[in-house]
C-alpha beads as a LAMMPS data file, in Angstrom:
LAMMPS data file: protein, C-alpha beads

216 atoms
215 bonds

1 atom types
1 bond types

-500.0 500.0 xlo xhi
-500.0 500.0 ylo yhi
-500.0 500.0 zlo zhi

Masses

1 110.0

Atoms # bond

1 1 1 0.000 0.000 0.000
2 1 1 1.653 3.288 -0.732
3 1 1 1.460 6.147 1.925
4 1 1 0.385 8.639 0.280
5 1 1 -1.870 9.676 -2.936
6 1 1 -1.545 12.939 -4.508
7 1 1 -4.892 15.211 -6.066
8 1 1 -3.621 17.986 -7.079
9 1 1 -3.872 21.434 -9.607
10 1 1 -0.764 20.409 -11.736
11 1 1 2.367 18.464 -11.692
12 1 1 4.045 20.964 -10.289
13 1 1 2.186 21.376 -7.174
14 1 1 2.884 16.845 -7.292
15 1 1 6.150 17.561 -6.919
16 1 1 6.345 20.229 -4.335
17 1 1 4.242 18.286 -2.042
18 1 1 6.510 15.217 -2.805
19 1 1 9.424 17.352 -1.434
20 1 1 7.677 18.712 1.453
21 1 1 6.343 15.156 2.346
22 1 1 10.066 13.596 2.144
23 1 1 11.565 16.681 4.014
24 1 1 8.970 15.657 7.103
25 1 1 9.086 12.289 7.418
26 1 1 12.921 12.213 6.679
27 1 1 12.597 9.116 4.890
28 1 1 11.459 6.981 1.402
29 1 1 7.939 7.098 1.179
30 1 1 5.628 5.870 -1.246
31 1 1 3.978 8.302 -3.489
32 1 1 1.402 7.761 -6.088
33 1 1 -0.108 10.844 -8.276
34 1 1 -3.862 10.386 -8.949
35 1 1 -5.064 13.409 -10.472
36 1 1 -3.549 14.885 -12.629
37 1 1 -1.909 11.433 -13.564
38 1 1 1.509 11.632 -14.443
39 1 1 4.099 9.118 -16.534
40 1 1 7.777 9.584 -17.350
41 1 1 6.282 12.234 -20.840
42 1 1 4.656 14.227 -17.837
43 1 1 7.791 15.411 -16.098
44 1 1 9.327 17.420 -18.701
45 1 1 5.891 19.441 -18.765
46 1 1 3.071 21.013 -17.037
47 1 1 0.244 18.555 -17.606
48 1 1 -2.618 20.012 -19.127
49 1 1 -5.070 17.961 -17.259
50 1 1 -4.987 20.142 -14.098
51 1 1 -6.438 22.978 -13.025
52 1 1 -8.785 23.843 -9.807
53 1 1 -11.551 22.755 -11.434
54 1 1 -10.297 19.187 -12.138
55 1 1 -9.833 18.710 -8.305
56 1 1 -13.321 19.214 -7.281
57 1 1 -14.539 17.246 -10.310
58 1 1 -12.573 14.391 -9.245
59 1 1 -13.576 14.754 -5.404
60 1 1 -17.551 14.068 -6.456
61 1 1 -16.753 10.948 -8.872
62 1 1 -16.991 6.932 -7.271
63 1 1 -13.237 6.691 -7.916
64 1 1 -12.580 8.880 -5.141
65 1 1 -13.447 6.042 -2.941
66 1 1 -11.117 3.348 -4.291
67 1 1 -8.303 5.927 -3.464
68 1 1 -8.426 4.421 0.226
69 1 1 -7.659 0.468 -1.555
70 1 1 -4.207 1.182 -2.302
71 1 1 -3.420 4.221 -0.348
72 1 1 -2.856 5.194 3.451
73 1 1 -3.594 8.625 3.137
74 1 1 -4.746 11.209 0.184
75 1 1 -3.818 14.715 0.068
76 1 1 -6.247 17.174 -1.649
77 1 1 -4.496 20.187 -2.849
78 1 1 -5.675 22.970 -4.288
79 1 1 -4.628 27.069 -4.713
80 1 1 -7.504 29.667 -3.321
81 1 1 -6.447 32.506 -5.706
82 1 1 -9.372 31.815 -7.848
83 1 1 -11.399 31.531 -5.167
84 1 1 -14.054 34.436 -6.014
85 1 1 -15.067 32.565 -9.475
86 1 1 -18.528 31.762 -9.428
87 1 1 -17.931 27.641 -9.545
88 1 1 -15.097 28.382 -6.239
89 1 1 -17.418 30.574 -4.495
90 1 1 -15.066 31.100 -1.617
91 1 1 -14.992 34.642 -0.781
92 1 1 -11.725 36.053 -0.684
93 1 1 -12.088 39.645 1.030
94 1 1 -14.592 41.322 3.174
95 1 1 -15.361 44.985 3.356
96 1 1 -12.817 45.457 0.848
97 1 1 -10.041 43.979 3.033
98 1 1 -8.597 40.432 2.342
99 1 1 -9.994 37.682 4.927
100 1 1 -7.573 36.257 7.362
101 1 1 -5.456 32.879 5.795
102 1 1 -7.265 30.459 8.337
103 1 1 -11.064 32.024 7.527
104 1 1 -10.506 30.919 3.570
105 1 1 -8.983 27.750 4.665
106 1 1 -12.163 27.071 6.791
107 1 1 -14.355 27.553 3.908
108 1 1 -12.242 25.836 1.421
109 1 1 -12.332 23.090 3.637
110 1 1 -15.959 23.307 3.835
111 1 1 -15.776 23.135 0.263
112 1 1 -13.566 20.025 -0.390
113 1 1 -16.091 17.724 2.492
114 1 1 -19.301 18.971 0.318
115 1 1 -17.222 18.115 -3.111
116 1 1 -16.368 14.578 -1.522
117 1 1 -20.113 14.120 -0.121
118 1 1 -21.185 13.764 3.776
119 1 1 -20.892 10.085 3.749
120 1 1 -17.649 9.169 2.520
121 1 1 -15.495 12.250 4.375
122 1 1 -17.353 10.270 7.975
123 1 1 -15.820 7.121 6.922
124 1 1 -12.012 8.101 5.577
125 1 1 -11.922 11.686 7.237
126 1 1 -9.015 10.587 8.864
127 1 1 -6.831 9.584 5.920
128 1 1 -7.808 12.603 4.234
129 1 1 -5.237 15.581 4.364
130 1 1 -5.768 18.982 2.937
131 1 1 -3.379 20.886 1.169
132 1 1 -5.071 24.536 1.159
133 1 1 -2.717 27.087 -0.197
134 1 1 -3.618 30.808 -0.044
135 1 1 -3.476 31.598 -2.442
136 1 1 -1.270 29.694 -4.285
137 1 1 1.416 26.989 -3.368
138 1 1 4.429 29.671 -4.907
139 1 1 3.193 31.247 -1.466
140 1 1 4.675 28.487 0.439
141 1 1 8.090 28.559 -1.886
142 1 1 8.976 32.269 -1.576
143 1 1 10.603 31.795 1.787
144 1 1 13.213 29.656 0.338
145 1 1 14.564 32.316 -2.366
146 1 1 13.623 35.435 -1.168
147 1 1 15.915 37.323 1.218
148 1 1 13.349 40.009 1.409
149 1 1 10.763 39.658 4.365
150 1 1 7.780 41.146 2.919
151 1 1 8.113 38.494 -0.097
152 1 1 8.686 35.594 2.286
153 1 1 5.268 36.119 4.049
154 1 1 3.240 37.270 0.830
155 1 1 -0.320 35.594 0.537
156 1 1 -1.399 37.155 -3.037
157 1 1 1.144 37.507 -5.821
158 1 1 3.370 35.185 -5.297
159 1 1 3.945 34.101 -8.296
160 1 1 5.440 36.821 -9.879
161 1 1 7.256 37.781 -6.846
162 1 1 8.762 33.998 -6.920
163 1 1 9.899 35.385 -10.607
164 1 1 11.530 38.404 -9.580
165 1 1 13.496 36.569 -6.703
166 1 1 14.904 34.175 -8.954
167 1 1 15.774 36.342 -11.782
168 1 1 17.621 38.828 -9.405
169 1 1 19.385 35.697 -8.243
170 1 1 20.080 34.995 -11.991
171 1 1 17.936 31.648 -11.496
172 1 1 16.696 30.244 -14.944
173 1 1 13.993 27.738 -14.546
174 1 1 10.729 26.625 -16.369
175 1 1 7.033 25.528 -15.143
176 1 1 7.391 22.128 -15.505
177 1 1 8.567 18.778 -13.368
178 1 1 12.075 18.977 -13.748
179 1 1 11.616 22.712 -13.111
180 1 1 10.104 22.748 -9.703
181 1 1 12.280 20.012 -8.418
182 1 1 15.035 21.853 -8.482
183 1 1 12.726 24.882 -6.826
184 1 1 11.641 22.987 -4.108
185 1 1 14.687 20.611 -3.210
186 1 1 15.097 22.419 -0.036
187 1 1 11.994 21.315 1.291
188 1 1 13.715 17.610 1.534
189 1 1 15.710 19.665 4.523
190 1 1 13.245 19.461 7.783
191 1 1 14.676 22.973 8.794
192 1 1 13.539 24.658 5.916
193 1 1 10.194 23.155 6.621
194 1 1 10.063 24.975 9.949
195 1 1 11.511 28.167 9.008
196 1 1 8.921 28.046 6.459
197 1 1 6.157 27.066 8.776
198 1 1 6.684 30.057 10.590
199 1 1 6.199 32.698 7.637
200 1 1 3.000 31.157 5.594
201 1 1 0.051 30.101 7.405
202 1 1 -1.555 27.726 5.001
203 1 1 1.789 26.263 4.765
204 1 1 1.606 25.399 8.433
205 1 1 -1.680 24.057 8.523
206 1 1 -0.540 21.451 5.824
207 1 1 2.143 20.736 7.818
208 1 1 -0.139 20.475 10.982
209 1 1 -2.484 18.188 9.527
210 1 1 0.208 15.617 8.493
211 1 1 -0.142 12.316 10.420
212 1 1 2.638 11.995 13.274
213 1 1 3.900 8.248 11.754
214 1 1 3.196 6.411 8.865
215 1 1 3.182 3.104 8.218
216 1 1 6.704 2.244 6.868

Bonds

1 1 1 2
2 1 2 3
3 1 3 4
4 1 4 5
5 1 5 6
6 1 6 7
7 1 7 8
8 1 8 9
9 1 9 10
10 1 10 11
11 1 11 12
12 1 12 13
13 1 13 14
14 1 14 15
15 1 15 16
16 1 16 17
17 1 17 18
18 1 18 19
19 1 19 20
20 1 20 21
21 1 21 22
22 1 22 23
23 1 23 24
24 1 24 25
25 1 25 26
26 1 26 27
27 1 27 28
28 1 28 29
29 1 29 30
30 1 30 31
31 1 31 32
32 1 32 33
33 1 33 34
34 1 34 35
35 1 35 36
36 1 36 37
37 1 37 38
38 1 38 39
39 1 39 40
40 1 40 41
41 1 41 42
42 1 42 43
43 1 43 44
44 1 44 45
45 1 45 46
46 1 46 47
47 1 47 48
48 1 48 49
49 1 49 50
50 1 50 51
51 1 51 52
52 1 52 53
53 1 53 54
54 1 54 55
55 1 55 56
56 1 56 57
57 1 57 58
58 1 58 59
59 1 59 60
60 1 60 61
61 1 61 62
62 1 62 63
63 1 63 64
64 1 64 65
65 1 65 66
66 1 66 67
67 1 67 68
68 1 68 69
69 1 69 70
70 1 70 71
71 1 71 72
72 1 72 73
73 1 73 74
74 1 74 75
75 1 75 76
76 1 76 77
77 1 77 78
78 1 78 79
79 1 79 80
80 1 80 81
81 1 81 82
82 1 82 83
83 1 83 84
84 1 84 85
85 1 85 86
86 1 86 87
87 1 87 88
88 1 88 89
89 1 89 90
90 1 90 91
91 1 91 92
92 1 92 93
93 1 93 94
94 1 94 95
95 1 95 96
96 1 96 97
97 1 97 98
98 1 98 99
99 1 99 100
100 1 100 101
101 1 101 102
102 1 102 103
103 1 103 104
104 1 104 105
105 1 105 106
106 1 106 107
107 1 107 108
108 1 108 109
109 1 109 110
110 1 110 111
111 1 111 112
112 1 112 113
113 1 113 114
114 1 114 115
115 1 115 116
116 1 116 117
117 1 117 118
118 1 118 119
119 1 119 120
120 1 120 121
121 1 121 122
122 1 122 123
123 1 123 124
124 1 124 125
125 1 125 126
126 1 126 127
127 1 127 128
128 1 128 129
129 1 129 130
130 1 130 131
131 1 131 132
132 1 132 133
133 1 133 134
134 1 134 135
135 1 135 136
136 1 136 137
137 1 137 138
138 1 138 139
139 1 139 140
140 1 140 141
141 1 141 142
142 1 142 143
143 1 143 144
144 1 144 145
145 1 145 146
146 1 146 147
147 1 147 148
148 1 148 149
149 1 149 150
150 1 150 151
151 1 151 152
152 1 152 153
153 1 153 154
154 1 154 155
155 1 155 156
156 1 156 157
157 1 157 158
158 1 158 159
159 1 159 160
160 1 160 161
161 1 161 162
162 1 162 163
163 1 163 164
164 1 164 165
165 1 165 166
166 1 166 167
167 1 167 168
168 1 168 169
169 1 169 170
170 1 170 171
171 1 171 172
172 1 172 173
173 1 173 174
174 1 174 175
175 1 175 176
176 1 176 177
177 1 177 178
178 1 178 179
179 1 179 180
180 1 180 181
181 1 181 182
182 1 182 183
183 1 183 184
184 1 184 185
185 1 185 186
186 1 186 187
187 1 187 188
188 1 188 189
189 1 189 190
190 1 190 191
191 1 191 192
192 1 192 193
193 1 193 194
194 1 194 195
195 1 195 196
196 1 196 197
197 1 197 198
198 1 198 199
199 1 199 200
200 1 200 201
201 1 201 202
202 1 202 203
203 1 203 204
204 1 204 205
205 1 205 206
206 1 206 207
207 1 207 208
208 1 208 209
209 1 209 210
210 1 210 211
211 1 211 212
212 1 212 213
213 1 213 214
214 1 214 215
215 1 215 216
């Protein structure tokens, strides 16, 4: 049985989870990709069969269930930046000021149980692990190559801010597989994990709701 199964936006997100989860546990673990699927073509390119959408489409279908046959535990990850399109319908500011990280996580967890129905969340809630990044999981990289502080604990943007920290640090890199391996490799180091935990919220709830042992 492997440990863990991945649902996630894109390959890329695959992979930095992969690192993260590797970087924790300090040890091999078993890792299977679910959705988007990936083979050996995949990971010299950003799969096209990702995408928020994708992960709440797969969360309502009967596969969902036969996850929990070959896999310990399944992480659901998905981004929150899109959160104010009509088919998210997670509301990302109030009063014209952006809601707190943990207040969008709480609905986007809301979310993800009603995508995966009442039933089946009561009978493998505890092998399920959410992945919420606000608002996107560059959010949870920009500690790692930014030596400015206001970039390290940026919730909106970080994308582009992730660009302009690697450029000025004459860093070349594409979206892809190969790409974000490299990116997130310092994740694999458990003391990146907690420095990072301590400047990105959603980052540390991830972390959080990790089990404390899996079996080996």
């Amino acid at each position: 049985m492997n440990n863990f199964a991945l649902i996630s936006e894109g390959i890329t997100d695959q992979v930095t989870i992969e690192n993260i989860l590797y970087g924790h546990y300090e040890d091999d673990l078993d890792i299977t990709s679910i959705q988007p699927a990936r083979d050996a073509t995949d990971e010299n390119r950003q799969s096209a069969a990702g995408g928020w959408e994708r992960v709440l489409e797969y969360l309502c279908l009967e596969d969902f269930k036969k996850i929990f046959l070959f896999n310990e535990f399944v992480i659901i990850h998905i981004d929150t930046d899109c959160g104010d399109h009509p088919n998210f319908g997670v509301q990302l500011t109030s009063n014209g000021k952006d809601r707190e990280p943990q207040q969008i996580i709480n609905d986007v967890t809301f979310l993800l149980r009603s995508k995966i129905g009442a039933d089946v969340y009561a009978e493998y809630q505890e092998r399920i692990i959410f992945a919420i990044a606000v608002d996107c999981i560059e959010c949870w990289l920009l500690p790692l190559h930014s030596k400015i502080h206001a970039h390290k604990v940026k919730k909106k943007n970080c994308e582009a801010a992730l660009n302009f920290n690697l450029q000025k640090a004459g860093v070349d890199y594409t979206k892809d597989y190969l790409g974000y391996m490299l990116l997130t490799r310092q994740f694999k180091s458990r003391s990146s994990i907690k420095i990072c935990k301590t400047l990105n919220e959603s980052f540390a709830f991830f972390i959080d709701s990790l089990p404390a042992e899996i079996n080996a």
